[in-house]
Steps between C-alpha positions, in 0.01 A plus 500: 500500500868547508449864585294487766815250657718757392356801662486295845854464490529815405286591805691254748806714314325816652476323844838445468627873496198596742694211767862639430623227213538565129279507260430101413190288511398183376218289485507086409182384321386124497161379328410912470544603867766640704670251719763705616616876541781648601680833471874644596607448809914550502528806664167426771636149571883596499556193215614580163337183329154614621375626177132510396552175328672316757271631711201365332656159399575444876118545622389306190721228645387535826117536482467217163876333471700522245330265278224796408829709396458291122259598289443841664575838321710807748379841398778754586536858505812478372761235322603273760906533591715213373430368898153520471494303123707240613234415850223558224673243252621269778106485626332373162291839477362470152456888373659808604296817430717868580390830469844716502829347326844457674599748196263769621528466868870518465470896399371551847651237738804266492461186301679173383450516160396152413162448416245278553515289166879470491456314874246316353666393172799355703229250720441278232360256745196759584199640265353842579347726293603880548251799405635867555391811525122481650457788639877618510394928443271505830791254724803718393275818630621353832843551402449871485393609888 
């Protein structure tokens, strides 16, 4: 099942590039169903923080509150930014599933090289499970248009 969440973030990813942002989607899961989508917006909306996890965290937040943020899983296309880990530890989100890692997007596009289990390793007061790689060959295609 974590695929098929995958490859819609991956999709939203597509939107993304098709709308004039980069190449980042994600998806947030609750009880098996998307609650939330959202993909990058930075360059569209003229705001640097609107990345396709911010993004999606904000219309979670917005359409069910924040309390459906914990126990939910975020599917992104790619390793979330130290900016985007610390919103997704700071909101209780359970699991994080990415496809591409900070270490292979950073061949093709600037990076902070910090990734996400070092900013979750320093949160002791937050429990999330991280799973990489779903998916990671078909979102770094992206990369290469």
């Amino acid at each position: 099942m974590s695929s098929a969440f995958m490859a819609r973030a991956i999709e939203l990813s597509v939107e993304s590039v098709r709308s004039g942002g980069g190449p980042f989607g994600a998806v947030i899961v609750r009880g098996g169903a998307v609650i939330a989508s959202g993909h990058n917006r930075g360059k569209v909306d003229d705001d640097p923080t609107a990345h396709g996890e911010i993004v999606a965290i904000r219309r979670c937040v917005a359409e069910h509150g924040s309390a459906a943020l914990r126990g939910s899983t975020l599917y992104t296309s790619a390793e979330p930014c130290v900016m985007c880990m610390g919103a997704i530890i700071w909101c209780h989100i359970d699991r994080l599933v990415f496809a591409a890692s900070i270490k292979q997007l950073a061949a093709r596009i600037d990076q902070i090289m910090i990734p996400s289990a070092d900013v979750a390793a320093n949160a002791p007061f937050a429990s999330i499970t991280i799973t990489a790689g779903v998916l990671a060959d078909e979102a770094m295609k992206l990369f290469d248009k």
